[in-house]
MARDREN-349257 format. One record per residue (C-alpha): x, y, z; residue in three letters. Coordinates in steps of 0.05 Angstrom, whole numbers, plus 32768, in hexadecimal, padded with zeros to 4 digits. Layout:
     xx     yy     zz   residuo
      X      Y      Z       ALA
...
***
This chain:
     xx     yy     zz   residuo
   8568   84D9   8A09       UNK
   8587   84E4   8A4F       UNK
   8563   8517   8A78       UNK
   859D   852E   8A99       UNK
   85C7   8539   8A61       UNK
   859D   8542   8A2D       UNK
   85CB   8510   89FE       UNK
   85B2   84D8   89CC       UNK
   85C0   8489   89D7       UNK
   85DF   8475   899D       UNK
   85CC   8434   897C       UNK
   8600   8401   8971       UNK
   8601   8416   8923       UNK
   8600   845A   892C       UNK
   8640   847F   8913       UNK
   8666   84B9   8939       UNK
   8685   84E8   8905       UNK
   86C4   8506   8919       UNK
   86D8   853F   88F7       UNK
   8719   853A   88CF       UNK
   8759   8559   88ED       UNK
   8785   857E   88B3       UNK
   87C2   8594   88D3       UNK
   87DD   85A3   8895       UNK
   87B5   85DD   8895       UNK
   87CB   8605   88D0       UNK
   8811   85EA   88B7       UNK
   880B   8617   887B       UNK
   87E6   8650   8892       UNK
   881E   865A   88C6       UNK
   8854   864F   8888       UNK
   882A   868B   8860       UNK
   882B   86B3   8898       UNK
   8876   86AE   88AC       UNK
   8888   86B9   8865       UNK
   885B   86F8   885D       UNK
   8879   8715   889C       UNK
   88C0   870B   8886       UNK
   88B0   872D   8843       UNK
   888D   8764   886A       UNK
   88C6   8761   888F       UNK
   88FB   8769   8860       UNK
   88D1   879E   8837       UNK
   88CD   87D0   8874       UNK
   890A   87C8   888F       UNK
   8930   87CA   8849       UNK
   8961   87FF   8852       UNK
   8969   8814   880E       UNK
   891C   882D   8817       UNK
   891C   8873   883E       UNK
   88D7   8875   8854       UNK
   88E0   88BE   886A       UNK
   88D5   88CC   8819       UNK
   8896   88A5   8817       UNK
   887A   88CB   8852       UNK
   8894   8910   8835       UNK
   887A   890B   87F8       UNK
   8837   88DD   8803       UNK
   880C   8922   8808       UNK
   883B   8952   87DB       UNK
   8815   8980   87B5       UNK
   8825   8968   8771       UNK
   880E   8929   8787       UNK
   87CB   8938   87A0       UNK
   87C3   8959   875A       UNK
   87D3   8920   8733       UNK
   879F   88FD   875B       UNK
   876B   8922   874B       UNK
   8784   8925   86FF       UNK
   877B   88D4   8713       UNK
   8734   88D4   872A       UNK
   871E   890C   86FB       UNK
   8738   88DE   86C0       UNK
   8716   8896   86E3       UNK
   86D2   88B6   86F1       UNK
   86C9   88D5   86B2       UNK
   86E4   88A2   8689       UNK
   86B8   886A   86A5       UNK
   867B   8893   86A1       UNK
   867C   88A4   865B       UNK
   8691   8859   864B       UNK
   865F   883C   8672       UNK
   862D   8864   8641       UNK
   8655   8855   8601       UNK
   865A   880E   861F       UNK
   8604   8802   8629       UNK
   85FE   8825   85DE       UNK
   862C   87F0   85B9       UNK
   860F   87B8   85DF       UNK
   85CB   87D2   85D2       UNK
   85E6   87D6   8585       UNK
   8604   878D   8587       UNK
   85BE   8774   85A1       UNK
   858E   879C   8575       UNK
   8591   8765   853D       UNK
   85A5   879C   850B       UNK
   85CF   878A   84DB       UNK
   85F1   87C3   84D9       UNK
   85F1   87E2   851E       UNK
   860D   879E   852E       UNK
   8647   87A5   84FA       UNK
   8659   87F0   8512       UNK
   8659   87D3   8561       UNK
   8684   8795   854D       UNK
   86C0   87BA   852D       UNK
   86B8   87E7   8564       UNK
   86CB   87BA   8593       UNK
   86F5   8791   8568       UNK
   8723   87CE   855B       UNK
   872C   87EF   859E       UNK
   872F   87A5   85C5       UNK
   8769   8790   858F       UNK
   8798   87CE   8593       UNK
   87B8   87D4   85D7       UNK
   87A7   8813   8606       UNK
   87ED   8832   85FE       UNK
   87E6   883A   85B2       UNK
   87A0   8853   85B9       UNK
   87B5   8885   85E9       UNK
   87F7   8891   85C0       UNK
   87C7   889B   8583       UNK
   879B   88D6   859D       UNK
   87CF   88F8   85C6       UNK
   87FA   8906   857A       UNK
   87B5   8908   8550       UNK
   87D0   8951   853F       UNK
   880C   8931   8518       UNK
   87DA   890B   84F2       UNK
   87A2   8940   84E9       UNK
   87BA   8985   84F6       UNK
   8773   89A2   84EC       UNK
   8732   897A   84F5       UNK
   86EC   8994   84D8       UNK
   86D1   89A8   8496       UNK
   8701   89E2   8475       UNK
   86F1   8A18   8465       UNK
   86BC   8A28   849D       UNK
   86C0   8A3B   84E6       UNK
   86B7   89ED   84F3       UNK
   870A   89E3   84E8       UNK
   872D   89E4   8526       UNK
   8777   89DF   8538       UNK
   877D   8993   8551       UNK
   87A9   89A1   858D       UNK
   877E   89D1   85A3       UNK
   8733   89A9   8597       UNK
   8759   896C   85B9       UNK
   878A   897A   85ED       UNK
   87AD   894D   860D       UNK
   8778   8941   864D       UNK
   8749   892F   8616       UNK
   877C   8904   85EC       UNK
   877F   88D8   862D       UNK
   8736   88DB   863E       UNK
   8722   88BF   85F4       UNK
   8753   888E   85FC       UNK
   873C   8870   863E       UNK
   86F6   8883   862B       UNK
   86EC   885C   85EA       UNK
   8721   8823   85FA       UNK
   86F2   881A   8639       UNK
   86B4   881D   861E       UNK
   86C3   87DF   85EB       UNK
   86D6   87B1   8625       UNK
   869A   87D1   864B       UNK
   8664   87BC   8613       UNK
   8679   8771   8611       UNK
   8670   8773   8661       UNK
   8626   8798   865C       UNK
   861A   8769   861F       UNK
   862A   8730   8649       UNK
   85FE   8748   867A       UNK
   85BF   8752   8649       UNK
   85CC   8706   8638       UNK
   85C9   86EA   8678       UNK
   857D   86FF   867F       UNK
   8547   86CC   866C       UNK
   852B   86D4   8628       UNK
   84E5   86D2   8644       UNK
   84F3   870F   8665       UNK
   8500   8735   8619       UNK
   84C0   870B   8602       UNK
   8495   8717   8633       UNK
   84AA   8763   8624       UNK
   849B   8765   85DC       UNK
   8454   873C   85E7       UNK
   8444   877D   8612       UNK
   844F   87B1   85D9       UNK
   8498   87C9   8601       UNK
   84BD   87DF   85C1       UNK
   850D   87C7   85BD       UNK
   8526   87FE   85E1       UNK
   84F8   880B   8614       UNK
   8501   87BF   862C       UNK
   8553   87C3   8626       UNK
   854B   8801   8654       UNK
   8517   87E7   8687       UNK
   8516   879D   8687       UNK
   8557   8783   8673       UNK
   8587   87B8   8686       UNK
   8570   87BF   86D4       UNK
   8572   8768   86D6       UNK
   85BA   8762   86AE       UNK
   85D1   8798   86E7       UNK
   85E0   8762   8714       UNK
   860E   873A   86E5       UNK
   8629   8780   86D0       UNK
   863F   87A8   8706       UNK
   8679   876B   871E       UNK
   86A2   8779   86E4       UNK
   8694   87C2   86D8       UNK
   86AE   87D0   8723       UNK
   86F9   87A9   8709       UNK
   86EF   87C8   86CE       UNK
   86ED   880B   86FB       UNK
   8723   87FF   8722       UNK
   874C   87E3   86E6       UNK
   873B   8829   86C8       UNK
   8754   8856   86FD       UNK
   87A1   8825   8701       UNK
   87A0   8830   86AA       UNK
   87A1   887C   86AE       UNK
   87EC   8873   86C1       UNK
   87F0   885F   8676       UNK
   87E3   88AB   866D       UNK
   882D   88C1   8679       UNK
   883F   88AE   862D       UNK
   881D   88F6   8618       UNK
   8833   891E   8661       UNK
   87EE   8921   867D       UNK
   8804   8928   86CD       UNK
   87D7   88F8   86EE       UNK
   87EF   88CF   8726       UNK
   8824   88A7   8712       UNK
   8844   88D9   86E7       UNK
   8847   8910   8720       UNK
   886D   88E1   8746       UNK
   889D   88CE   870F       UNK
   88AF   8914   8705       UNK
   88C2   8920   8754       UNK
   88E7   88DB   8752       UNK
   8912   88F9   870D       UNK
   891F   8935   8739       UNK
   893C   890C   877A       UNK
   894D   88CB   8761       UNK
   891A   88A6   8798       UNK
   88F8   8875   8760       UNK
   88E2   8842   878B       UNK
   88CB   8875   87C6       UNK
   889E   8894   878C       UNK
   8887   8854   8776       UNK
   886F   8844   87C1       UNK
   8851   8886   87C5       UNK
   8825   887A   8784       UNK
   8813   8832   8798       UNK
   87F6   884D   87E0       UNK
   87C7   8876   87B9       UNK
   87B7   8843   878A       UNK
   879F   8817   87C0       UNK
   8778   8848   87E1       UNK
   8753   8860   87A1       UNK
   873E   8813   8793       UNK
   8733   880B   87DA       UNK
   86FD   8847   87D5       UNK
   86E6   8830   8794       UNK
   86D0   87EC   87B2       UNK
   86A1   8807   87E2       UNK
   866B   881E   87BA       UNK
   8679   87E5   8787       UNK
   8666   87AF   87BD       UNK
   8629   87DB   87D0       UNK
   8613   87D7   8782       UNK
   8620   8789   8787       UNK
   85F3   878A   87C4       UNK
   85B2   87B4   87AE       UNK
   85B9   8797   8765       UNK
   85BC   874A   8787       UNK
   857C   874A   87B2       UNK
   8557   8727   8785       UNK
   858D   86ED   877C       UNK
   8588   86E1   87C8       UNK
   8556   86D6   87F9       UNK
   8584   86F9   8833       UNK
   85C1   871F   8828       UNK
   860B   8716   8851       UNK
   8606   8752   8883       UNK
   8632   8786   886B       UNK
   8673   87A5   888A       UNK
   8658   87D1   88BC       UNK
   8616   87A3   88C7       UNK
   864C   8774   88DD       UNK
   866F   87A0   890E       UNK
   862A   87C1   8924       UNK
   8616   8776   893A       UNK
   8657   876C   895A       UNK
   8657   87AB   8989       UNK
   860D   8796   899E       UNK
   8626   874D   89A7       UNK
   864C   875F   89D8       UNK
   8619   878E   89FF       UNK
   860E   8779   8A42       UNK
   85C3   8763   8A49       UNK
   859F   878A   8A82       UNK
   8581   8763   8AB5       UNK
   8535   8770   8ABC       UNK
   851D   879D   8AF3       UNK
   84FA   877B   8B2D       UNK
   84B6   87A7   8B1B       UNK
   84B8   8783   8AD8       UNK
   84CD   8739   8AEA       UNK
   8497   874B   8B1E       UNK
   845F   875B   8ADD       UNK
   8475   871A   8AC1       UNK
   8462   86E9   8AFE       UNK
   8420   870D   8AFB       UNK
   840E   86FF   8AB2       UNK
***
């Protein structure tokens, strides 16, 4: 090794690796990136778009309503299908014959029919049963009034949810070792006691992936809810667009929203992912703000020591 330079001799059968030039590469990003501008391009400057109606009604009060109809729908939805969702898995792992029977035509008949018709089915229930109950006694209610329409879309989403929900938690309950449910059962832990302590909190990691799409895919299907006039998001701006004829300015309007709601969504989703992952990795990928935090110090200048302290230092 040179002193000087502080290089290595090479031997004569030593081999230099050169790294590979793709040019190709920076050929094609540059092609992407002309071609997205020119769409972005044509999109802004389209003048058949009059961006003074997206900006008029982007905070209108009927559609900050339907947003909240939106999120009131999503939240509750997913939390009451995330419960249905453990139960049937719980039921399609409990080696009952019968529990397993119920769960499976559970699933089979809400994944088979399409959301529209399920949605179609409970908003018109009244045409099918005009009174629900026992009759005769004060449990025999008037169907329209026990399920209005907010609750006709909520069972839909609900239910139709929770069968695509179980198969994900089921999935999840699979993925964790056997020994982990043996090891349970040789400790006196009865079924359900180890699904809710042992298996559950491990299958979280596989789980929470999915159920955050499964979240977001929630809060784009409660557009479907226009077929029985529930005025969530969607349908609040298709009534102002049938009113002044500015479909595509609506549409824009709606999408904005929709891509700040998943946008918001993500954030604690990829928190979940984090806390829920620590045991699958010995160190984590700094987060978001970690990142910027260890920018801003980066590029702190370093003080330069005092002369009473470079001084200390000599002596020791």
């Amino acid at each position: 090794m040179s002193a000087r330079t502080g290089s290595v001799k090479l031997h004569d059968d030593d081999v230099t690796a050169i790294p590979l030039r793709r040019p190709g590469r920076a050929v094609s990003a540059v092609l992407v990136v002309l071609v997205a501008g020119l769409l972005a391009w044509s999109f802004f400057t389209n003048p058949n778009l009059d961006w003074m109606v997206v900006g008029q009604y982007l905070f209108d009060s009927r559609v900050i309503s339907g947003i909240g109809v939106t999120l009131v729908m999503t939240v509750l939805s997913m939390l009451i299908s995330t419960v249905i969702a453990i139960v049937i898995a719980g039921m399609r792992l409990s080696g009952n014959p019968v529990l397993v029977s119920v769960a499976w035509v559970y699933v089979w008949g809400f994944r088979g029919t399409p959301m529209m018709v399920q949605i179609i089915f409970w908003g018109y229930l009244a045409s099918l049963y005009p009174m629900i109950g026992i009759p005769g006694t004060p449990l025999y209610w008037d169907t329209n009034q026990l399920i209005p329409l907010f609750v006709a879309g909520l069972l839909a989403l609900t239910l139709n949810q929770g069968a695509y929900s179980s198969e994900i938690v089921r999935a999840g309950m699979l993925s964790v070792d056997e020994g982990q449910r043996e090891a349970a059962f040789s400790l006196g832990m009865s079924p359900l006691y180890t699904f809710r302590r042992v298996l559950l909190p491990q299958a979280m990691r596989v789980i929470i992936p999915p159920m955050g799409n499964e979240l977001i895919s929630m809060l784009k299907n409660t557009s479907l809810l226009f077929v029985i006039a529930i005025v969530e998001l969607y349908t609040a701006t298709s009534m102002i667009s049938s009113q002044n004829f500015k479909r595509v300015e609506l549409l824009i309007v709606a999408s904005l929203w929709y891509l700040l709601m998943t946008s918001l969504l993500s954030i604690p989703q990829y928190y979940l992912e984090r806390r829920f992952g620590r045991g699958a990795s010995r160190n984590l990928p700094p987060t978001p703000l970690q990142r910027v935090r260890s920018f801003i110090q980066s590029r702190k200048p370093v003080p330069a020591p005092q002369p009473t302290e470079a001084i200390k230092v000599v002596e020791q």
